[in-house]
C-alpha positions as a printed NumPy array, in Angstrom:
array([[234.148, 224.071,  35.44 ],
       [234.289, 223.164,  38.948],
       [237.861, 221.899,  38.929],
       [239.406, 225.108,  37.177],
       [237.194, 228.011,  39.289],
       [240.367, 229.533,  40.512],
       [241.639, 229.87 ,  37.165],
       [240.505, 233.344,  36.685],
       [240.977, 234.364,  40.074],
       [243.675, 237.165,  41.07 ],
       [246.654, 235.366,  43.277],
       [249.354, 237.147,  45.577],
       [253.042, 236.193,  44.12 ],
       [255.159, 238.651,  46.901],
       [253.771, 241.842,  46.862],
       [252.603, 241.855,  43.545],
       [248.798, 240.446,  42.647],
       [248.3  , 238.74 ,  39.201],
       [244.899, 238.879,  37.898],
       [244.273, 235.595,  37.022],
       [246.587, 232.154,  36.748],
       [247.393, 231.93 ,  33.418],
       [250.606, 232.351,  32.638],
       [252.75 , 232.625,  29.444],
       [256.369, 230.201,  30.36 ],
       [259.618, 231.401,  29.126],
       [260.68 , 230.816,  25.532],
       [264.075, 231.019,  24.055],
       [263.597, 233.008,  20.962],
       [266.653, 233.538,  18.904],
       [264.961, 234.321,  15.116],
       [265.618, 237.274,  13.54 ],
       [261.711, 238.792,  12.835],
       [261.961, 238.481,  16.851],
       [264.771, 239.078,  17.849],
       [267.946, 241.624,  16.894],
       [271.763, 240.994,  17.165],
       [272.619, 243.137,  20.087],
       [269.617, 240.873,  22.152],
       [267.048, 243.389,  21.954],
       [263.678, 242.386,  20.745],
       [262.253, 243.445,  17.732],
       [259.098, 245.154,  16.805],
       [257.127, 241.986,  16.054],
       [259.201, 240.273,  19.189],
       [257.384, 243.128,  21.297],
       [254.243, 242.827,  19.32 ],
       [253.964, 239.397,  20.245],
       [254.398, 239.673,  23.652],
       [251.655, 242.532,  23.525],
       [249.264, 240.619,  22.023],
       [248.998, 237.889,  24.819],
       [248.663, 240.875,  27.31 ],
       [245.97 , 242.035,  25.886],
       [244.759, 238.673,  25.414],
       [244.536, 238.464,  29.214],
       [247.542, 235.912,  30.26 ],
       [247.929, 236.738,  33.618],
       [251.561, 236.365,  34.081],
       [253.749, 237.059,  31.142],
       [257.772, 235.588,  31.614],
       [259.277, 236.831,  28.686],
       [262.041, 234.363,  26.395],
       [265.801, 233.803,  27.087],
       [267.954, 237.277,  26.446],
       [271.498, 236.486,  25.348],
       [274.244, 239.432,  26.474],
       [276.7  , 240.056,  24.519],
       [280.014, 239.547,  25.402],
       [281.556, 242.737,  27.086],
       [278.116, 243.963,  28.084],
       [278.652, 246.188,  31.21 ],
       [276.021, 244.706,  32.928],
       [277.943, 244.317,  36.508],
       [279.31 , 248.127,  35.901],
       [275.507, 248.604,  35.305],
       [274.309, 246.532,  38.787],
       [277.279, 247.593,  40.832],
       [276.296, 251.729,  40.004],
       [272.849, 250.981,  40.752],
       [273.979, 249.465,  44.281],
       [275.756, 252.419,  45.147],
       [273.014, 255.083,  44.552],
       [270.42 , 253.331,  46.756],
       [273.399, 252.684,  48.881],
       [274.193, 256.05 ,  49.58 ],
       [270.368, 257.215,  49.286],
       [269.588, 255.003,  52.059],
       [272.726, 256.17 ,  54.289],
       [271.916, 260.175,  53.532],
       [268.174, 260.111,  53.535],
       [268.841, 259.414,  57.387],
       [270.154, 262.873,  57.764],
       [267.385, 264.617,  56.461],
       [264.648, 262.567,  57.415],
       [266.2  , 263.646,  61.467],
       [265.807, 267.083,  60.918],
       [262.036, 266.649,  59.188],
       [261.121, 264.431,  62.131],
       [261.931, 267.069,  65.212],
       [260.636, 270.19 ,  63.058],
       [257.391, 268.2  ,  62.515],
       [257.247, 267.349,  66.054],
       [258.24 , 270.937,  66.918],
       [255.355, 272.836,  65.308],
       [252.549, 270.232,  67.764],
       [254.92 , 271.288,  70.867],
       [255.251, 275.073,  70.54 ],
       [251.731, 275.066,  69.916],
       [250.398, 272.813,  72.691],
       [252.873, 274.589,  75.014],
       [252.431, 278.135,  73.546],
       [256.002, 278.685,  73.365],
       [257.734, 280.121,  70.682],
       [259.678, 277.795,  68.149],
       [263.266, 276.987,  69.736],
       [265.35 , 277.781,  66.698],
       [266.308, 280.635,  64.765],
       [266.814, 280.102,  61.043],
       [270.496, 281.153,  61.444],
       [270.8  , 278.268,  63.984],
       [269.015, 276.039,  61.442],
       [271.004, 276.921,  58.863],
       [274.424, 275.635,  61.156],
       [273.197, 272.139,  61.808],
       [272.1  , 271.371,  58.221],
       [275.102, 272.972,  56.552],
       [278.163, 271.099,  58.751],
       [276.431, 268.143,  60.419],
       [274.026, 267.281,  57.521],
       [274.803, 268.924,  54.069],
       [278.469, 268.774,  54.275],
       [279.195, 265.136,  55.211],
       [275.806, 263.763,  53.052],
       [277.464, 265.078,  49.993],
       [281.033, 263.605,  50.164],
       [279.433, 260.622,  51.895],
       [277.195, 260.001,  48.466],
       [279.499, 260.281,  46.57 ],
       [281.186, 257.091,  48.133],
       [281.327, 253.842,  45.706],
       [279.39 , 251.187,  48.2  ],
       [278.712, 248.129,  45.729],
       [277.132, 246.048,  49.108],
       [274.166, 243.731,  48.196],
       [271.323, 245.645,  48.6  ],
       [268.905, 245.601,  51.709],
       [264.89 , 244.576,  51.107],
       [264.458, 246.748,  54.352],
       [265.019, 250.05 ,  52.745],
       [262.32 , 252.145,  54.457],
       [262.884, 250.99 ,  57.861],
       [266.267, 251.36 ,  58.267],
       [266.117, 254.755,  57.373],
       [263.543, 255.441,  59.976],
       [264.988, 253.769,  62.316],
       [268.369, 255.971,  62.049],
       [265.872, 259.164,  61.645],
       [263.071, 258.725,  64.07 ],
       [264.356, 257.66 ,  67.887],
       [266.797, 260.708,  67.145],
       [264.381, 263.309,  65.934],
       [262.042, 261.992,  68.771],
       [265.28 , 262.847,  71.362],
       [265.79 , 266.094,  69.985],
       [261.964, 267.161,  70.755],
       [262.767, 265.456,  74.449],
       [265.618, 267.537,  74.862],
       [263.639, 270.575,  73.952],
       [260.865, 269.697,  76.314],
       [262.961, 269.323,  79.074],
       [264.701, 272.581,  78.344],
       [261.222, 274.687,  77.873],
       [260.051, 272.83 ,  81.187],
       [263.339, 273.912,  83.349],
       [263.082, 277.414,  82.215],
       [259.447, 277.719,  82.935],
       [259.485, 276.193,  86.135],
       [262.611, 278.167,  87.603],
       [261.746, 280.543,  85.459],
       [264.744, 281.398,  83.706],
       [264.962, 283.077,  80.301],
       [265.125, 280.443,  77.1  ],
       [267.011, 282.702,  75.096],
       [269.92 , 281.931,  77.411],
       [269.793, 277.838,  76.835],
       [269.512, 278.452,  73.272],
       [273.108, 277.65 ,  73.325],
       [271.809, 274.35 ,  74.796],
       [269.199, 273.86 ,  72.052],
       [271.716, 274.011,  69.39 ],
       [274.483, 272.051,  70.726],
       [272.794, 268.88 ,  71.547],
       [270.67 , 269.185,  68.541],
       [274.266, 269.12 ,  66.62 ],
       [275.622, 266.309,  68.766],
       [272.764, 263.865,  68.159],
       [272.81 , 264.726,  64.791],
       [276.793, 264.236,  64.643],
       [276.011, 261.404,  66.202],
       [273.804, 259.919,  63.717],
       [276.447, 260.878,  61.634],
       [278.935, 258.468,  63.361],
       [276.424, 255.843,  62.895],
       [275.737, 255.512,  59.72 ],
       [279.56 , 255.825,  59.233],
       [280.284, 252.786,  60.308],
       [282.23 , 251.058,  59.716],
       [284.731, 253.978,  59.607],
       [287.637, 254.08 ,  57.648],
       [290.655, 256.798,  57.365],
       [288.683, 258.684,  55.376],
       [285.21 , 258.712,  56.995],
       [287.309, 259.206,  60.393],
       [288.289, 262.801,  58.52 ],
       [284.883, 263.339,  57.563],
       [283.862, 263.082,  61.112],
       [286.01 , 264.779,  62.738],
       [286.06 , 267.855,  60.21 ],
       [282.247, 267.92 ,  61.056],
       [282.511, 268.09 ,  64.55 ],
       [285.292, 270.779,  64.941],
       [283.392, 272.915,  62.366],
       [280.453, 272.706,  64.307],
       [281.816, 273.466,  68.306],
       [284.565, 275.879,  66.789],
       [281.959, 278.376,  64.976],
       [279.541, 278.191,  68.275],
       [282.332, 278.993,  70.353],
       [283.744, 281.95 ,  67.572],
       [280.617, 283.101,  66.47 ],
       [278.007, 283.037,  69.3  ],
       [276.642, 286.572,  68.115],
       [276.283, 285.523,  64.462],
       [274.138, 282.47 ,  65.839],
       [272.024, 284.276,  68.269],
       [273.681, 282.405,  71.117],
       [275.09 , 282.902,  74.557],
       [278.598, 282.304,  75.163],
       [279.258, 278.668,  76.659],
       [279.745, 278.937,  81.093],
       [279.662, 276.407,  83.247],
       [275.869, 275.554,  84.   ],
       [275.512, 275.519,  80.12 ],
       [278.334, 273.048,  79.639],
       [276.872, 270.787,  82.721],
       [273.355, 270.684,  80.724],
       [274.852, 269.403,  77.476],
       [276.866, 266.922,  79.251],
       [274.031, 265.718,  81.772],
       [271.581, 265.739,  78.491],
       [274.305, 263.903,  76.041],
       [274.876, 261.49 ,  78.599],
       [270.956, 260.459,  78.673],
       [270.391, 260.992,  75.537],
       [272.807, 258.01 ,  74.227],
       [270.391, 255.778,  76.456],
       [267.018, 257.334,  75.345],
       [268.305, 257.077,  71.635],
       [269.125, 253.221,  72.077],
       [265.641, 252.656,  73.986],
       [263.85 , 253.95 ,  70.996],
       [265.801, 252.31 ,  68.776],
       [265.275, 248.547,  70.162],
       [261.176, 249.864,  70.573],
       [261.594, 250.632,  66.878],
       [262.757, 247.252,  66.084],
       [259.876, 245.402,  68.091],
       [257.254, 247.508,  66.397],
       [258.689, 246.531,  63.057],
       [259.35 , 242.702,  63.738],
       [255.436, 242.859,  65.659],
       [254.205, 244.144,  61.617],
       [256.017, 241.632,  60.052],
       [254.34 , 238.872,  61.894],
       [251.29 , 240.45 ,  61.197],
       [251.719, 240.457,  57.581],
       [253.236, 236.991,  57.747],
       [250.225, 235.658,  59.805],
       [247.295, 237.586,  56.917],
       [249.475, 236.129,  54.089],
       [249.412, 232.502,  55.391],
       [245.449, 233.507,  55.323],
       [244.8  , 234.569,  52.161],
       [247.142, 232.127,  50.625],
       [244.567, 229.757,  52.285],
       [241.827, 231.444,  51.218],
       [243.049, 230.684,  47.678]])
């Protein structure tokens, strides 16, 4: 019994654990008690499958499928692609504005300041610079292979520019405090580079840009500086002057570099838990 005591042991195939090693090998059924015309098992093709489940067999591969000629399957594959395609280029624009509100609340509270943004203001940057383009851009056909690293590469479009949008705020609270100027006049400043990071994000995950992405874009941007500059009273702004338009250039300027910074640090962390992973697979694989 010796010789066969990892046989009901649990192994690691991926990320997926099987609970022991026996495993039923892939059989070519093509009767018809198992198997119907279309390719589809049949009740007692199911049933027998079932059986060795319950039996225990670890690992069940089930029998050769046949498709029938015509069978949409790449129509089938290729929409697939292009909703996780487009889920993993949108979900950057939301996760953005989750990551600075989240990061918000821990600020206005440690600095007891009130919360920078009115809901109005809110309302602006999630309507043109997120809602907007997120909608026309899902609606894209992207048939690309898809990426294993789904998760990471929408944080790592999300988080380095939600953290820079909390930076920007800081520094803003900070200048008024110190010099002590009123906050409710660099609102304006709030808002705008909040839009242009965001905007900015948007030209990212753009890429590569085509005629009509370019449109898009630009559509975005236009509609977001044009109804600031029309409709500063509707967003609880000030009108833009010329120490407002030197802190949202100085600001933009820095931010491209803080947003890159993060961005590489977010790749190191990630590559650093890989090899960690890598290094207690290799162990347990051992182990076994």
């Amino acid at each position: 019994m010796n010789k066969y005591q990892h046989l009901f042991s649990p192994i690691k195939i991926g990320t997926v654990e099987v609970p022991n090693r026996i495993a039923l090998l892939p059989m070519g059924v093509f009767s018809p008690r198992m198997m119907n015309n279309d390719g589809s098992y049949t009740k007692d093709g199911a049933d027998y499958y079932i059986e060795r489940a319950k039996g225990g067999t670890g690992l069940i591969i089930t029998g050769l499928v046949p498709v029938p000629k015509g069978a949409g399957l790449p129509s089938i594959v290729n929409e697939g692609r292009r909703v996780v395609n487009n889920i993993e280029r949108v979900a950057s624009m939301y996760l953005i504005k989750t990551t600075y509100s989240f990061l918000l609340c821990f600020l206005s509270i440690g600095l007891s300041h009130e919360y920078p943004f009115y809901p109005i203001q809110l309302s602006l940057i999630s309507s043109v610079c997120v809602g907007i383009p997120s909608f026309f851009l899902a609606l894209e056909p992207n048939y690309n292979k898809v990426d294993k690293d789904f998760i990471a590469k929408v944080f790592r479009n999300a988080v380095p520019n939600g953290i820079t949008v909390v930076l920007n705020i800081f520094i803003i609270i900070m200048f008024c405090t110190i010099f002590n100027k009123n906050f409710e006049n660099y609102r304006l400043v709030v808002v705008t580079l909040t839009g242009f990071i965001t905007l900015r994000l948007l030209y990212t995950i753009c890429k590569p840009l085509n005629l009509w992405r370019k449109i898009l874009l630009i559509f975005c941007t236009i509609s977001f500086f044009e109804l600031l500059i029309l409709l500063p009273d509707l967003f609880l702004v000030s009108k833009f002057g010329i120490v407002s338009i030197v802190f949202i250039l100085l600001l933009a300027f820095v931010d491209t570099y803080i947003i890159d910074f993060l961005s590489e640090l977010f790749d190191k962390i990630i590559i650093k838990i890989k090899e960690v992973k890598n290094e207690k697979r290799k162990k347990e694989n051992k182990l076994s």
